[in-house]
C-alpha positions as CSV (number, residue, x, y, z in Angstrom):
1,X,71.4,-41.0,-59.6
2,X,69.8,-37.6,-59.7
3,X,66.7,-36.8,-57.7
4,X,64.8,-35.9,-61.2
5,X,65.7,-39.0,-62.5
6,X,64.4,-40.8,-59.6
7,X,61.0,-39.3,-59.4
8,X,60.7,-38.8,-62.7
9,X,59.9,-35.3,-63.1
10,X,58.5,-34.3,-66.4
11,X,57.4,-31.2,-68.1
12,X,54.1,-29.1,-65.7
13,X,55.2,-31.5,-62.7
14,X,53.4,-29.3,-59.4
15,X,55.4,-31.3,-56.7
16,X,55.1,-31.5,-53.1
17,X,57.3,-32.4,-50.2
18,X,55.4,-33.1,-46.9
19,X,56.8,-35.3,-44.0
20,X,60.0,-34.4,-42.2
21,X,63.9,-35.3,-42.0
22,X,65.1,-33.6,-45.3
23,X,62.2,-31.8,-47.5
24,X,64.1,-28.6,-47.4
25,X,67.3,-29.4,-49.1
26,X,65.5,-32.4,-51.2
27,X,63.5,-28.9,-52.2
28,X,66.8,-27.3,-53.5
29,X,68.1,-30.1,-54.7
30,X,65.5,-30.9,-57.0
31,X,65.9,-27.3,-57.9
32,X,69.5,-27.7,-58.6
33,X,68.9,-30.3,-60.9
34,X,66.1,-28.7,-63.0
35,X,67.4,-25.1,-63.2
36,X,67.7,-23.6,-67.2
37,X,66.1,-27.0,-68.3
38,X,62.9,-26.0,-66.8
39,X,61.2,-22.6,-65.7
40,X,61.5,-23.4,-62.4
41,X,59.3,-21.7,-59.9
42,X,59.5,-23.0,-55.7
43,X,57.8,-22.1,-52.9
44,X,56.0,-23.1,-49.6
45,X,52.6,-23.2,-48.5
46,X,53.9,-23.4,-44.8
47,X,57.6,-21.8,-43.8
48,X,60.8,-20.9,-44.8
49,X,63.7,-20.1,-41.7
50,X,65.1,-16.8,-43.4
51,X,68.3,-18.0,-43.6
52,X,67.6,-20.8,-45.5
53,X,66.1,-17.9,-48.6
54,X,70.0,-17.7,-49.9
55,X,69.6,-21.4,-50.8
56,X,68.2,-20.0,-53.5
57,X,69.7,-17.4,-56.5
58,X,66.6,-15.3,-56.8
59,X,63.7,-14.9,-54.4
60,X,60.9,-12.7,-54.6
61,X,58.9,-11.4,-52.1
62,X,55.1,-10.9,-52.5
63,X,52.4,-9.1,-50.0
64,X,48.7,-10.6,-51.1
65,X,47.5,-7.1,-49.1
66,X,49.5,-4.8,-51.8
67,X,49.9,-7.3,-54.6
68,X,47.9,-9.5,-57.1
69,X,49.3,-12.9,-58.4
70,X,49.1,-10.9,-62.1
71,X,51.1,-8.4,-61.2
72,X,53.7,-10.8,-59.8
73,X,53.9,-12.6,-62.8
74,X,56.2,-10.9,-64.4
75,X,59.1,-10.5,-61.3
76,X,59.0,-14.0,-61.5
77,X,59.8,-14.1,-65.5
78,X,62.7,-11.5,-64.6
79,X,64.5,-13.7,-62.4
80,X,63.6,-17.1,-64.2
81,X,64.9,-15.5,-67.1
82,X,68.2,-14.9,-65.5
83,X,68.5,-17.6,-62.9
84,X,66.9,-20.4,-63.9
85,X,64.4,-20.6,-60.7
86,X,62.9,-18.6,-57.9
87,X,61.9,-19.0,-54.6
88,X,58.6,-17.0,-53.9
89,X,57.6,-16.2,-50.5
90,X,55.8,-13.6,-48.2
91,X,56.7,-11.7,-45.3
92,X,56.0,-12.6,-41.8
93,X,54.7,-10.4,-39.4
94,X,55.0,-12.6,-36.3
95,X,58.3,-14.0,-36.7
96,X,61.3,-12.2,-37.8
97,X,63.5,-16.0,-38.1
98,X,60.7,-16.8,-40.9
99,X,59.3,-15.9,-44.1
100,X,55.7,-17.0,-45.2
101,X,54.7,-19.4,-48.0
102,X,51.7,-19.0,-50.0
103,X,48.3,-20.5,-50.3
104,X,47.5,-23.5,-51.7
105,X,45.0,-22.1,-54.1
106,X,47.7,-19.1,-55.0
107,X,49.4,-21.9,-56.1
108,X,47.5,-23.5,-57.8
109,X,46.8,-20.6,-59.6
110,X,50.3,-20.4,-60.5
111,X,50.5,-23.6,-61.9
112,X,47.7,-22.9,-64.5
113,X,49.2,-20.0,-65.5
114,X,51.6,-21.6,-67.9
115,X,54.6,-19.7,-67.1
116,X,56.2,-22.2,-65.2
117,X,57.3,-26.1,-66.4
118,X,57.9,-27.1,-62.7
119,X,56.5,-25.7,-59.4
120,X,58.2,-27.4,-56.1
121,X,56.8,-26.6,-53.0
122,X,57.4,-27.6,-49.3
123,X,54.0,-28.5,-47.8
124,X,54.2,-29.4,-44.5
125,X,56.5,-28.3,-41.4
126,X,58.0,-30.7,-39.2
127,X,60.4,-28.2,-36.3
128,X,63.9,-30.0,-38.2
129,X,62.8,-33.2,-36.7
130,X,63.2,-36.4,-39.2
131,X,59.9,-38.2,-38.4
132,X,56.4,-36.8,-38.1
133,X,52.5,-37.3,-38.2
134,X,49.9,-34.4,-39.6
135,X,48.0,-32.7,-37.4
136,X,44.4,-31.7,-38.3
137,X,45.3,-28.9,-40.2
138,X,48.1,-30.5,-42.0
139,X,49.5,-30.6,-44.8
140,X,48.4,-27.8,-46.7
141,X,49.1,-29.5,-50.8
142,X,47.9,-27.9,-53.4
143,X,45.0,-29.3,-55.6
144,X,47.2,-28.8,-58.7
145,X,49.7,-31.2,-57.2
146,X,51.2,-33.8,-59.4
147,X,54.1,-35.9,-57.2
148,X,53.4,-36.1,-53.5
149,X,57.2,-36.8,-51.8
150,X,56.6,-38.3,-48.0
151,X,60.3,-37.2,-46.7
152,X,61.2,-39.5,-43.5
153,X,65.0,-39.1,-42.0
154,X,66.0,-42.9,-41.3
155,X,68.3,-41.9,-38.7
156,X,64.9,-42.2,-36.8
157,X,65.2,-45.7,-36.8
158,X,66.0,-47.2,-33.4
159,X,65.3,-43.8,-31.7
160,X,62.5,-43.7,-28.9
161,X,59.1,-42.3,-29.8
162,X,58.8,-39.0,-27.5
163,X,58.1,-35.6,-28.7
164,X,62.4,-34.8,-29.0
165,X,62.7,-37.6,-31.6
166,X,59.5,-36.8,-33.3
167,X,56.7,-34.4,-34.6
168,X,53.5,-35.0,-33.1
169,X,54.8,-38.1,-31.4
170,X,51.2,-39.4,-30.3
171,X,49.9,-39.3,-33.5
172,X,52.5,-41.3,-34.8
173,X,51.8,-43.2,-31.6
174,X,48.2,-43.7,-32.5
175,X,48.3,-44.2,-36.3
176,X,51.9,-47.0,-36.0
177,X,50.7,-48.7,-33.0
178,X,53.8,-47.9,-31.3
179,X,53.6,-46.9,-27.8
180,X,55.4,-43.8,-26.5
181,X,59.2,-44.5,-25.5
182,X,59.2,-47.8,-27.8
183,X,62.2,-47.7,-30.4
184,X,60.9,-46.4,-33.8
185,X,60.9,-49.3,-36.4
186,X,60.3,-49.7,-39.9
187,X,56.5,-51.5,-38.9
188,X,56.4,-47.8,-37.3
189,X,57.6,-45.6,-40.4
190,X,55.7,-47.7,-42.8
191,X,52.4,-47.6,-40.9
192,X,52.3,-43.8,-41.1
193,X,53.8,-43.1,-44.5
194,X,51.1,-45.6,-45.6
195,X,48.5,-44.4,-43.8
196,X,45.4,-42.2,-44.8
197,X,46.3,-39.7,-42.0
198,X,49.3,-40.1,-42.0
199,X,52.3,-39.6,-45.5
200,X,48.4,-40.1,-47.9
201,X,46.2,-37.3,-46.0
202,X,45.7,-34.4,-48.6
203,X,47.0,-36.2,-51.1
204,X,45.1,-34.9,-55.0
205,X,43.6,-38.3,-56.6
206,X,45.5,-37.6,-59.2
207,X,49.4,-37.5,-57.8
208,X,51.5,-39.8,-57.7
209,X,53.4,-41.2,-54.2
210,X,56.6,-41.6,-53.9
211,X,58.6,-41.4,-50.7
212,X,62.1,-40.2,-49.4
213,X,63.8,-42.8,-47.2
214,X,66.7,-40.0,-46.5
215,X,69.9,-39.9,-45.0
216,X,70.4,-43.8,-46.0
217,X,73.7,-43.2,-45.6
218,X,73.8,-43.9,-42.0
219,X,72.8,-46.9,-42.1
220,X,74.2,-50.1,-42.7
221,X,72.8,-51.6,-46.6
222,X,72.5,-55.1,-44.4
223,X,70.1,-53.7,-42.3
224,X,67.7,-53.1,-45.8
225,X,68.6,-56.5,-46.9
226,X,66.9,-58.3,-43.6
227,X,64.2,-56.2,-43.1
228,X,63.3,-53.9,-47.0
229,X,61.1,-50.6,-45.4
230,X,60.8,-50.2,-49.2
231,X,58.9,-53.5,-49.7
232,X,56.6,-52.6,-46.7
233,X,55.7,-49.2,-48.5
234,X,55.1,-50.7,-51.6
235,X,52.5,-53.2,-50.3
236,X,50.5,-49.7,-50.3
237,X,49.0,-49.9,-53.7
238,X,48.7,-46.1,-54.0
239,X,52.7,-45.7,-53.6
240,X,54.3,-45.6,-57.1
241,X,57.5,-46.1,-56.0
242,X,60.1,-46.1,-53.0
243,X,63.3,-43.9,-53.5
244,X,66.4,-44.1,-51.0
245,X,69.9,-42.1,-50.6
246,X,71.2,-38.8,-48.9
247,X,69.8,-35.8,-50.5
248,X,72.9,-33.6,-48.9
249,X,75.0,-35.3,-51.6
250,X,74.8,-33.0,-54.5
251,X,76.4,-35.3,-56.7
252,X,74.7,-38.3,-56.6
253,X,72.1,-37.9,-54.0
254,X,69.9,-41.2,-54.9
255,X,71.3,-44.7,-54.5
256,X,68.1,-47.0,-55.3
257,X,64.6,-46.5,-56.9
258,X,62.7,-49.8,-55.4
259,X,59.2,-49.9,-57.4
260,X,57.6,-53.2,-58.3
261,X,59.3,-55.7,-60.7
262,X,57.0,-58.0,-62.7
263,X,58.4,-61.7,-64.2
264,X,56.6,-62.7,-67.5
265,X,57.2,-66.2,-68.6
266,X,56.7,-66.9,-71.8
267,X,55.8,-70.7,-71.8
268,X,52.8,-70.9,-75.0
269,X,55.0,-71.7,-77.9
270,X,53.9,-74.9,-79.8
271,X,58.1,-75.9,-80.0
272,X,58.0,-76.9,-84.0
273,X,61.5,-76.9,-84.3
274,X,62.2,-78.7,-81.0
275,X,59.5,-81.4,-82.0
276,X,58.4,-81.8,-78.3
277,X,56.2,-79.6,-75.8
278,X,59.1,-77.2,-74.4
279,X,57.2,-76.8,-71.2
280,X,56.4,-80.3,-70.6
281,X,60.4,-81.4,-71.3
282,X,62.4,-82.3,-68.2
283,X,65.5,-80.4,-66.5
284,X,66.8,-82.7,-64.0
285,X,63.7,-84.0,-61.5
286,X,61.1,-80.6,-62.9
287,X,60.0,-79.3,-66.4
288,X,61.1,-76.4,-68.0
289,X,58.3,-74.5,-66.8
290,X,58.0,-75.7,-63.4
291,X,62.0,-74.8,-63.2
292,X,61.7,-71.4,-64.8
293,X,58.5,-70.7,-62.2
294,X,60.3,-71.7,-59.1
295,X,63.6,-69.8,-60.4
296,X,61.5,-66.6,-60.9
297,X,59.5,-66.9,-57.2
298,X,62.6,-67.7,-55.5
299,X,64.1,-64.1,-57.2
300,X,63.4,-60.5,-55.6
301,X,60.8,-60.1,-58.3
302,X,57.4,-59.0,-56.9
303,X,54.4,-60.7,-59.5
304,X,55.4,-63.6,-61.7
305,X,53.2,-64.1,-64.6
306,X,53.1,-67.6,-66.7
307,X,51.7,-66.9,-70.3
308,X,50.4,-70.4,-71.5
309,X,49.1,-71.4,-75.4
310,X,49.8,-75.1,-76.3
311,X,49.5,-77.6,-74.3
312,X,47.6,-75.3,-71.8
313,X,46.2,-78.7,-69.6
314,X,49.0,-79.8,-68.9
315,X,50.7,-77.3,-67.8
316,X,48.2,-75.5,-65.8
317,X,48.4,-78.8,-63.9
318,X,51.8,-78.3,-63.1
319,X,50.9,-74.8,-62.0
320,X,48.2,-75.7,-59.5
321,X,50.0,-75.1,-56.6
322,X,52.3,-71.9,-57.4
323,X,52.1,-68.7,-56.6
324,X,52.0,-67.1,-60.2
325,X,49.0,-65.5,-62.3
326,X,48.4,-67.6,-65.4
327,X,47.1,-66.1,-68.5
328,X,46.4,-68.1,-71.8
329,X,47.3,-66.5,-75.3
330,X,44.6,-68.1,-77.7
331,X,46.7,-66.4,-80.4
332,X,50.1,-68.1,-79.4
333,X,50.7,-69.7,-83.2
334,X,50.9,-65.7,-84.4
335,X,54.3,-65.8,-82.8
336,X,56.5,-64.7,-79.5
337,X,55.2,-60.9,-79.6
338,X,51.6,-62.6,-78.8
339,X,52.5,-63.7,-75.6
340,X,54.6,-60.9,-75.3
341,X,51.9,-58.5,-74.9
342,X,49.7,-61.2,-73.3
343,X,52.1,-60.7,-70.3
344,X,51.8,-57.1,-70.1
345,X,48.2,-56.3,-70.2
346,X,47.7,-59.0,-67.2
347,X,50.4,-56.3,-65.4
348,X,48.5,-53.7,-63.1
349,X,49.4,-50.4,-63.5
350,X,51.4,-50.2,-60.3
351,X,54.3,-51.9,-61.7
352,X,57.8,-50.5,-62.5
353,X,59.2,-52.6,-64.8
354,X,59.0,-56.3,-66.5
355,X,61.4,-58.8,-67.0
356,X,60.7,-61.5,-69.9
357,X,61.8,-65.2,-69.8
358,X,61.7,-67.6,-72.3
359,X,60.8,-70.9,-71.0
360,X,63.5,-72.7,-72.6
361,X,66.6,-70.8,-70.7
362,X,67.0,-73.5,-67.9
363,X,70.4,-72.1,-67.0
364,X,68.9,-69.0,-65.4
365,X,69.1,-68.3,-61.8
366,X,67.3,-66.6,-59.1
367,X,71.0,-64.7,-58.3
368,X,71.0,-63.4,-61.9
369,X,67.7,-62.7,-61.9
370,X,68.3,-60.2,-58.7
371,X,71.6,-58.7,-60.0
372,X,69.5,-57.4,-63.0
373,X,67.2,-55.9,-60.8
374,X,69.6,-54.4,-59.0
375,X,71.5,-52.8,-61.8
376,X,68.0,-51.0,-62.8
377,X,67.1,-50.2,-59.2
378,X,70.8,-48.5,-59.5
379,X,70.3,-46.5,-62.9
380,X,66.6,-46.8,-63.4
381,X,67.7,-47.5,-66.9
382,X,64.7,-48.3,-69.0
383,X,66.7,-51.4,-70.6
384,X,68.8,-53.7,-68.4
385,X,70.0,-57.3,-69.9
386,X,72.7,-59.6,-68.8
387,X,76.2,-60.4,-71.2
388,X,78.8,-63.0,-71.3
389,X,82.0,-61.9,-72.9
390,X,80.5,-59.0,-74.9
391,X,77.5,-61.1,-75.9
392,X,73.7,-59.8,-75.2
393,X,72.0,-62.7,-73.3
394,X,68.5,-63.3,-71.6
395,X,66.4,-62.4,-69.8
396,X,66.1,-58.7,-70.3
397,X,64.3,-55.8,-68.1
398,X,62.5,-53.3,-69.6
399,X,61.3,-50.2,-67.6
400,X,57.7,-48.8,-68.2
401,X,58.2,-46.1,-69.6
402,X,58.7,-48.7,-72.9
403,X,55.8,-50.6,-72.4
404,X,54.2,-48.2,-75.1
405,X,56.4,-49.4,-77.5
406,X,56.7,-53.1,-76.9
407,X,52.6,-52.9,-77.3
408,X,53.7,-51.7,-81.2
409,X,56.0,-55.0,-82.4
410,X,54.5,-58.0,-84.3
411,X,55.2,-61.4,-85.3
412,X,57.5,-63.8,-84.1
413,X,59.5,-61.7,-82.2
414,X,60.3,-60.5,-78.8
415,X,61.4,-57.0,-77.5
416,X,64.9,-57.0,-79.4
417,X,63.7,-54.1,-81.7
418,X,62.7,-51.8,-78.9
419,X,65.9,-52.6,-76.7
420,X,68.0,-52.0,-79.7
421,X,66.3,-48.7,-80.6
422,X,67.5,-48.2,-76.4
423,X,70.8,-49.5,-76.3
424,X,72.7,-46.1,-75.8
425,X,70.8,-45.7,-72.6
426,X,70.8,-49.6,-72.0
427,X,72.5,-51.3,-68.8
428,X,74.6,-54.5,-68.8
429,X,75.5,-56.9,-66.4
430,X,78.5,-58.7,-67.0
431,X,78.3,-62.4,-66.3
432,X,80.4,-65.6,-65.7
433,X,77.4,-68.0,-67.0
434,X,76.9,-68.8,-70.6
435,X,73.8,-70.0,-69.5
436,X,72.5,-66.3,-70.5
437,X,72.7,-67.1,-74.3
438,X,71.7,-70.5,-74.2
439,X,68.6,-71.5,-75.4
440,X,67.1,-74.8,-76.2
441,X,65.8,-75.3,-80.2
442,X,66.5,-78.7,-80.5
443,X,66.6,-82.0,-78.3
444,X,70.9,-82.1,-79.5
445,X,71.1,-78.9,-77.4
446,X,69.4,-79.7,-75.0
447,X,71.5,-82.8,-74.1
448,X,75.3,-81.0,-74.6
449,X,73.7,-78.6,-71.9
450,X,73.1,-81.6,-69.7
């Protein structure tokens, strides 16, 4: 997917690139992508190499001695107007290889003028190395900053810590716990991205964090699979979300968004038509619900929720031992949007996206469960459901960005009106298991499934 997509840049987005291994072309990239859909201005409150100015269509060159930021203004309109973008930068009167960046208040500045939908700047310097620590003075963001992106090259993985692998090598040293000359790990990478000195000094209170595992092309997607540096970052609760890929690849330079994927069971229904206690009936040595709990923790999915209403004794009983946050619906007869939105306001704020199952689906698995996931980590589609032979099964994923919406529906229902009025943008996963369209309304049903 596109770097916009992934970071989900939207309209007076001031974002920042600090860390090393890649914030230069992510810089231009992003750039790329947002030019004549955005007045897009770029800049840097450290250093540009000179040669990397024609990276750019338009630059503009501005003296603070001889200029004001008002009279600047309107050379930047000029070439927004006609290119789309502009890189602004000063000149350097101690090295003729670089140009000069800005301050971060003359930024700031900038990005209250109105003028411009999207500032990018490069914030930090890291002497083209892919891994790095701050030094005291480091990195100079901008106030006004909205998205803080922690760059780190993953080509450092395996590489010893000495000052020719990395920038500022005993800091990293100091903040990781890795000792100098040790192979770089994720435990090392992790600890400084997450740390308050480290990818989280400078950072405004109000951005948002979401780091650049770059150049994730040279490395093996096994090596993820055994050991996720995403799911470390992410245990950080002031990281949004973890993106991954190789920003030199114009085309499609993202290949995952990881964020945090929440699991709401919805297990309160009274079961009228079934004529039993749904959660309470057995599937083979477990009930429904303990089945659908064990099928959800045994998934990739990071929080499972368990949204109770009848029968709430029992089946808190059954709970006592699991690893899930139970919440009880008092207003569970008003129908399945009830527990619906039960589920999400028990969701912290931190999490990506939701997946809703209805406790009587006992034909779900934890591999189904994951490929779903994957498909939206993929596409960061905001609607993601399974389908067997053209047919729309459960459960479905909804991204956050809907969570608005599913707060508006009412009665017995669940989120089939807001995924319809999605569908266009939807993804599906194709499946061999009917399972995803089988639910259980009667006891005749659920003995042909057995």
């Amino acid at each position: 997917m596109k770097l916009s997509q992934a970071l989900r840049v939207k309209r007076a987005e001031v974002v920042s690139f600090v860390g090393g291994g890649g914030k230069t072309t992510a810089m231009f990239q992003l750039a790329h992508e947002l030019a004549f859909s955005s007045r897009l201005l770029m800049t840097t409150t450290t250093h540009f190499f000179t040669a990397q100015i024609t990276s750019s269509p338009a630059h503009v060159f501005f003296d603070p001695a001889r200029q004001s930021l008002n009279q600047l203004i309107p050379r930047l309109n000029q070439a927004i107007d006609q290119h789309g973008q502009v890189l602004l930068i000063a000149p350097s009167s101690l090295n003729h290889n670089k140009v000069d960046g800005l301050s971060p208040q003359s930024i700031d500045y900038l990005a209250a003028s109105g003028y411009f939908d999207v500032v990018i700047i490069e914030a930090d310097g890291s002497r083209q190395l892919p891994f790095k620590t701050p030094a005291a003075h480091e990195p100079p963001i901008p106030s006004s900053s909205t998205l803080i992106v922690p760059v780190v090259g993953l080509d450092i993985l395996g590489q010893l810590l000495t000052e020719k692998t990395v920038h500022r090598a005993n800091l990293v040293s100091h903040l990781s716990s890795t000792d100098l000359g040790q192979p770089v790990t994720m435990e090392t990478v992790a600890a400084v991205i997450s740390h308050l000195e480290g990818g989280l000094k400078n950072v405004p209170c109000q951005a948002r964090i979401i780091p650049l595992l770059n150049k994730a092309d040279l490395l093996a997607l096994n090596h993820f699979e055994q050991n996720p540096l995403s799911t470390k970052l992410l245990a950080c609760d002031r990281i949004d979300s973890v993106i991954m890929g190789a920003v030199k690849n114009r085309m499609s330079p993202i290949a995952e968004v990881q964020s945090r994927i929440a699991a709401v069971i919805l297990a309160a229904g009274g079961s009228r038509r079934f004529g039993s206690p749904k959660q309470l009936t057995r599937w083979g040595e477990k009930t429904f619900l303990e089945h659908a709990v064990e099928v959800m923790l045994a998934s990739s999915v990071n929080s499972v929720v368990v949204v109770l209403g009848a029968e709430v004794e029992q089946s808190m009983a059954l709970l006592a031992h699991q690893s899930v946050q139970i919440v009880i619906n008092e207003q569970w007869a008003i129908g399945q949007s009830s527990s619906l939105q039960a589920g999400l306001a028990a969701l912290p704020e931190t999490v990506g996206a939701v997946l809703f199952l209805p406790i009587d689906m006992p034909g779900i698995t934890p591999q189904l469960i994951n490929a779903i996931i994957q498909r939206y980590r993929q596409t960061l589609a905001p609607v993601v459901w399974p389908e067997f032979e053209g047919q729309r099964g459960n459960p479905v994923l909804f991204d956050r960005t809907l969570f608005p919406e599913l707060w508006q529906i009412s009665g017995d229902t669940g989120g089939r009106a807001v995924l319809l009025a999605h569908q266009q943008q939807a993804e599906r996963v194709a499946v061999t298991e009917r399972a995803v369209l089988l639910d259980i309304d009667c006891p005749m049903e659920l003995q042909s499934l057995r």
